[in-house]
C-alpha positions as CSV (number, residue, x, y, z in Angstrom):
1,X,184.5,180.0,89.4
2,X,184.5,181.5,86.1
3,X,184.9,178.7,84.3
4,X,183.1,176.1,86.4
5,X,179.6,177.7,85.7
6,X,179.9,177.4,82.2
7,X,181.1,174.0,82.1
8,X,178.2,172.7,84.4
9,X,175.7,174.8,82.2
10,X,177.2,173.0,79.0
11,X,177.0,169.3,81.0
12,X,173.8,170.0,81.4
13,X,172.6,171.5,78.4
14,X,174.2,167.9,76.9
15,X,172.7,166.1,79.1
16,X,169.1,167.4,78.9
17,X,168.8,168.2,75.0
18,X,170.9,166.1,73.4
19,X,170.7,162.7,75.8
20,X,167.5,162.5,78.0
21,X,165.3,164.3,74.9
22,X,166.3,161.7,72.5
23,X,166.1,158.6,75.1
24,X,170.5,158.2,74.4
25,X,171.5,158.8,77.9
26,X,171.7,155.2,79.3
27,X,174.2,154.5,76.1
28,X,175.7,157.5,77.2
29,X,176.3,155.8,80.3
30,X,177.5,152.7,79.0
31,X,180.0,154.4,77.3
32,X,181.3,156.1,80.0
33,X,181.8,152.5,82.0
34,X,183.1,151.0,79.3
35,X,185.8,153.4,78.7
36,X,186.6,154.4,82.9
37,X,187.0,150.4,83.6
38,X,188.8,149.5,80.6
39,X,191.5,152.9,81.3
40,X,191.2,151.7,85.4
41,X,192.1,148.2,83.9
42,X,194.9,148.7,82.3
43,X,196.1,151.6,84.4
44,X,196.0,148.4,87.0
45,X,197.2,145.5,84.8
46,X,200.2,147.7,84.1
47,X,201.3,148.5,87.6
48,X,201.0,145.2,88.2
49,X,203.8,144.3,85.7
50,X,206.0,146.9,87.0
51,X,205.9,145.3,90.0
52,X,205.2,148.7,91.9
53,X,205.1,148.1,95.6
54,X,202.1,149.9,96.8
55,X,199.6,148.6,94.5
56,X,197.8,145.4,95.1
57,X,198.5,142.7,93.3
58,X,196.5,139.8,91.0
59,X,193.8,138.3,92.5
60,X,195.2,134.5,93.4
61,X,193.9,131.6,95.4
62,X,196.2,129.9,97.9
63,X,196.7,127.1,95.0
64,X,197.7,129.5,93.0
65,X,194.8,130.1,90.7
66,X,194.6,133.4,89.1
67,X,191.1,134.9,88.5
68,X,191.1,136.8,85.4
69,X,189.4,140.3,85.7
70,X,187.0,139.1,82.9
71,X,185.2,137.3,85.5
72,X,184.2,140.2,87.3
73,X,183.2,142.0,84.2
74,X,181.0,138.8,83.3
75,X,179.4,138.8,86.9
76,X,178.7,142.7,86.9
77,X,177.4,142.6,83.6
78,X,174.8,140.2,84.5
79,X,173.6,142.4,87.4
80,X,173.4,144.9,85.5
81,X,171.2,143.1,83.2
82,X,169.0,142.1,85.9
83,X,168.8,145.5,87.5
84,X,167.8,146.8,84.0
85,X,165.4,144.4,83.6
86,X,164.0,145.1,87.0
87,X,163.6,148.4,86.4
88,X,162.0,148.2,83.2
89,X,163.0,151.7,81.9
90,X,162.2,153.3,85.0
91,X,163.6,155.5,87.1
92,X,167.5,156.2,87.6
93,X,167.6,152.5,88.2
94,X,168.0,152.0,85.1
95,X,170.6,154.2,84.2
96,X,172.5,152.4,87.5
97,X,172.4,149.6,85.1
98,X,173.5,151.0,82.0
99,X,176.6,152.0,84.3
100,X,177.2,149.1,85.7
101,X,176.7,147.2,82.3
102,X,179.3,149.2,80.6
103,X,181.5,148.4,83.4
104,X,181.6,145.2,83.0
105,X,181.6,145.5,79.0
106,X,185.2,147.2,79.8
107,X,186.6,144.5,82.2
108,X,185.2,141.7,80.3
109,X,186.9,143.6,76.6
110,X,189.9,144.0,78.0
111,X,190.6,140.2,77.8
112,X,189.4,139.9,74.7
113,X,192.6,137.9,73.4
114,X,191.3,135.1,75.8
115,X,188.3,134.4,73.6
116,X,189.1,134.2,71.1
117,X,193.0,132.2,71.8
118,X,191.9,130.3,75.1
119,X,195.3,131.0,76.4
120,X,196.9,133.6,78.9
121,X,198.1,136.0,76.0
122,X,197.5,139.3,77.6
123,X,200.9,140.9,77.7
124,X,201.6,138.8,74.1
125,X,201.6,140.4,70.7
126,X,198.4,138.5,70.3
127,X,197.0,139.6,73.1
128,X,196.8,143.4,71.1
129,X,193.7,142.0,69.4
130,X,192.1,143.1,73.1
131,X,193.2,146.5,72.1
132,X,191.8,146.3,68.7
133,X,188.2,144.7,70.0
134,X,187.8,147.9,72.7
135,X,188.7,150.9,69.8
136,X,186.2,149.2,67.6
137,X,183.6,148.7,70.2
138,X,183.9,152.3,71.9
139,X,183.5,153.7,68.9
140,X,180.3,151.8,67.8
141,X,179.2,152.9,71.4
142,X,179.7,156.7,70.4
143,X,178.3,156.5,67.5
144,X,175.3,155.3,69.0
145,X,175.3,158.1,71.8
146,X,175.5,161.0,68.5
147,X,172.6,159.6,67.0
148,X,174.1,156.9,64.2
149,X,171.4,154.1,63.8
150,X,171.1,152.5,59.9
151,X,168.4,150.0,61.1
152,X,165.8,152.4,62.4
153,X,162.8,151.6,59.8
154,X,160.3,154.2,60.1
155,X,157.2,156.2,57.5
156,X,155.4,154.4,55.0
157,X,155.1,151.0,53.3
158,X,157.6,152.7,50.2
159,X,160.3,154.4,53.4
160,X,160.1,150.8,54.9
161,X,160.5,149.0,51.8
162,X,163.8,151.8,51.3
163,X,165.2,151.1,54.8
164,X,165.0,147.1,53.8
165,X,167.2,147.3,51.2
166,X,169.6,150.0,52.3
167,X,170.1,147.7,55.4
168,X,170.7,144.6,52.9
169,X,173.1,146.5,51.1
170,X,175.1,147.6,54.1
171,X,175.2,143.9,55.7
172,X,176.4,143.1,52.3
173,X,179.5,146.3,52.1
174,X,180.1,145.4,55.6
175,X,180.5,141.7,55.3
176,X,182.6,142.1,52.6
177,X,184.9,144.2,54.9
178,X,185.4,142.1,57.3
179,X,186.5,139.5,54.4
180,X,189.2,142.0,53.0
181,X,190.9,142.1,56.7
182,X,189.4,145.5,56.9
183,X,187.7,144.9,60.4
184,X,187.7,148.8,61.7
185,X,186.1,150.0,58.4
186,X,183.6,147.0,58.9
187,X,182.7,147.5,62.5
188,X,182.5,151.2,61.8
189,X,180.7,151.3,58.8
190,X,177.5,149.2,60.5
191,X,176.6,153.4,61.9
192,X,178.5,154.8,58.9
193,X,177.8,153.5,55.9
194,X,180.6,155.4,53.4
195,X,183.1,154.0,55.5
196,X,182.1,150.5,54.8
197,X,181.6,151.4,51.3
198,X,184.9,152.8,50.6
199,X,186.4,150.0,52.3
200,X,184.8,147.1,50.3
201,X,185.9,149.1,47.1
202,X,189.6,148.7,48.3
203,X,192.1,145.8,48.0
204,X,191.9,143.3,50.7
205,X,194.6,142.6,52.9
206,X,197.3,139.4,51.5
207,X,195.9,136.9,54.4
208,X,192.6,137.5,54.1
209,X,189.6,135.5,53.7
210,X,189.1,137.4,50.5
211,X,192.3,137.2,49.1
212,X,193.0,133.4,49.8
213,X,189.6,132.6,47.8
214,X,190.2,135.8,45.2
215,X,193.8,136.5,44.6
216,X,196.7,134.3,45.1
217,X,197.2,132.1,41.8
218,X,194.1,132.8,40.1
219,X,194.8,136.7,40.0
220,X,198.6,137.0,40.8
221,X,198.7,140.9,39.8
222,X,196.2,141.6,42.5
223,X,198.1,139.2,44.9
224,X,201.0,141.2,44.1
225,X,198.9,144.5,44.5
226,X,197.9,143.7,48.4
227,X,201.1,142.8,49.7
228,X,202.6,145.9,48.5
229,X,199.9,147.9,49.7
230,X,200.3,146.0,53.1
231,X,204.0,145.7,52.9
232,X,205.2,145.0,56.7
233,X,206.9,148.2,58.4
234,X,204.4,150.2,56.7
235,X,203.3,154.0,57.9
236,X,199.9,153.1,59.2
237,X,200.7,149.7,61.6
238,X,203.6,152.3,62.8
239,X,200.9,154.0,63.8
240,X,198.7,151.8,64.9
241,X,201.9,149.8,66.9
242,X,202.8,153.1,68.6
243,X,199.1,153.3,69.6
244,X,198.7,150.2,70.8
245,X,201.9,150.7,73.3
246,X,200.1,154.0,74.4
247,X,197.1,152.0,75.7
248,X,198.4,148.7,76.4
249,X,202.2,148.5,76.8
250,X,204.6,146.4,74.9
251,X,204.0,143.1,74.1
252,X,206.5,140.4,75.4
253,X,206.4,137.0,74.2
254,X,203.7,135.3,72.1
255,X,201.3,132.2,72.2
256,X,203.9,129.7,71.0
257,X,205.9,131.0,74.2
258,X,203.5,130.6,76.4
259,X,201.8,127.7,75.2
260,X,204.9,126.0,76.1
261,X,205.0,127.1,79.4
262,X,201.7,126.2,80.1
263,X,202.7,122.3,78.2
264,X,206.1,122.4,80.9
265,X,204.0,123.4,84.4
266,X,201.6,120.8,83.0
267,X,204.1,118.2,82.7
268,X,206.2,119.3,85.9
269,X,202.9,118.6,87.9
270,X,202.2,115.2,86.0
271,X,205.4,114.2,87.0
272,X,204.9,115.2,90.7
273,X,201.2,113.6,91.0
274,X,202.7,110.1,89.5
275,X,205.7,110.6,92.1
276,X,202.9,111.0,94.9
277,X,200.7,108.3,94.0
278,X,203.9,106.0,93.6
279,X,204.7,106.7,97.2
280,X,201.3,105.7,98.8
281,X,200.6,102.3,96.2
282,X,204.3,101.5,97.3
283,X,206.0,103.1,99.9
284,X,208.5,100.1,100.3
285,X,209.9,100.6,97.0
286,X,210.4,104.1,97.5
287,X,212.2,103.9,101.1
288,X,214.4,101.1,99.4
289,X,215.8,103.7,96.6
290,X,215.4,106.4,98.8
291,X,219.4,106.5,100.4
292,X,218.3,109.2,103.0
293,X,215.9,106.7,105.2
């Protein structure tokens, strides 16, 4: 009891003074869907590779067609914009909707790798972008929810005029970024501008946009200079790796793998149509080198 009463006086001293009097707490609730679905999600996806007996399974047809979890988060996402437009900033409607939207954000995240590849890759090492996509976006999202916002242009003509160029300059740090291979300083430093700044000041990563069109044989020293900087086995991706296999388990094989499954099922089924359609154009052929009839 002790400790209850001052947590609910904190919840709601946060909720009421630092949320609902600045207008934050429907990206407060997004937030909070987007991270409880994405952590439900792969909770779920993960018990589901174990093969653990008492949770339910994927979601398949009797064909055998497997419906992707990013289908629900599309679906709920679009009610959720609906609702929110329905409710047009009123009532607790729309923070239903700001719920629900974040939700969805999490489910549909969480396949990010699909997007972008077009190919099952979730348990691949490609498949880690997914990973990658929902640290970036969460924190964006709580940035948000603390009050971060470089595009809010308010004053006179000369503040204006101010907030113009700063936001011209930090498209410019950030774009730059995301052309080093720097993507978390990038996505980061749209709310937190030093960040971005201090990452476009940096070398850019060996396979980079930036270094393809800036290093390689025009500037071999800094060539040279990026891949020791981003030597592989480095301290950082051990971090990051180790991370990654926190929130999303080990990867096991990657696109090329399972490309080529997808090319052999594809191929096995080709195979079994032409056999089919052999059998009803000419059954007499087929009973003649069929030995069983």
């Amino acid at each position: 009891m002790s400790t209850a009463l001052p947590l609910a006086s904190f919840v709601t001293e946060f909720w009421q003074d630092h949320l609902v009097a600045h207008g934050r707490q429907g990206v407060f609730l997004v937030l909070v869907g987007f991270v409880g679905s994405f952590a439900f999600i792969r909770m779920s996806t993960r018990l589901i590779r174990k093969e653990v007996s008492w949770w339910p399974g994927n979601i398949e047809s009797e064909s055998g067609l497997h419906v992707h979890h990013l289908v629900f988060g599309i679906i709920t996402m679009m009610v959720a914009g609906t609702l929110g437009f329905a409710a047009d900033g009123r009532g607790p409607l729309t923070e239903i909707a700001a719920f629900l939207f974040g939700v969805g954000a999490g489910l549909t995240i969480d396949e990010f790798a699909l997007w972008v590849y077009l190919e099952d890759v979730y348990w691949a090492e490609e498949g880690r972008s997914s990973i990658d996509a929902t640290v970036i976006a969460a924190a964006l999202i709580g940035l948000i929810v603390i009050g971060a916002n470089p595009f809010e242009f308010s004053g006179g003509p000369e503040e204006v005029l101010g907030g113009i160029v700063s936001a011209v300059l930090l498209i410019l740090v950030v774009g730059i970024c995301f052309a080093k291979g720097r993507r978390l300083h990038g996505a980061i430093g749209v709310l937190f501008a030093p960040l971005a700044i201090y990452g476009a000041c940096r070398i850019g990563k060996p396979d980079s946009p930036w270094a393809r069109h800036r290093y390689g044989a025009r500037r071999p020293k800094q060539q040279e200079k990026a891949e020791a900087r981003f030597h592989p086995g480095r301290r950082t991706d051990r971090f990051k790796e180790a991370f990654r296999d926190i929130v999303g388990g080990k990867p096991s094989e990657g696109v090329a793998h399972a490309t080529e499954e997808a090319m052999a099922a594809t191929r096995e089924a080709g195979e079994e149509m032409r056999a089919r359609a052999e059998r009803v154009v000419r059954p007499d052929d087929t009973d003649e080198r069929d030995p069983h009839r």
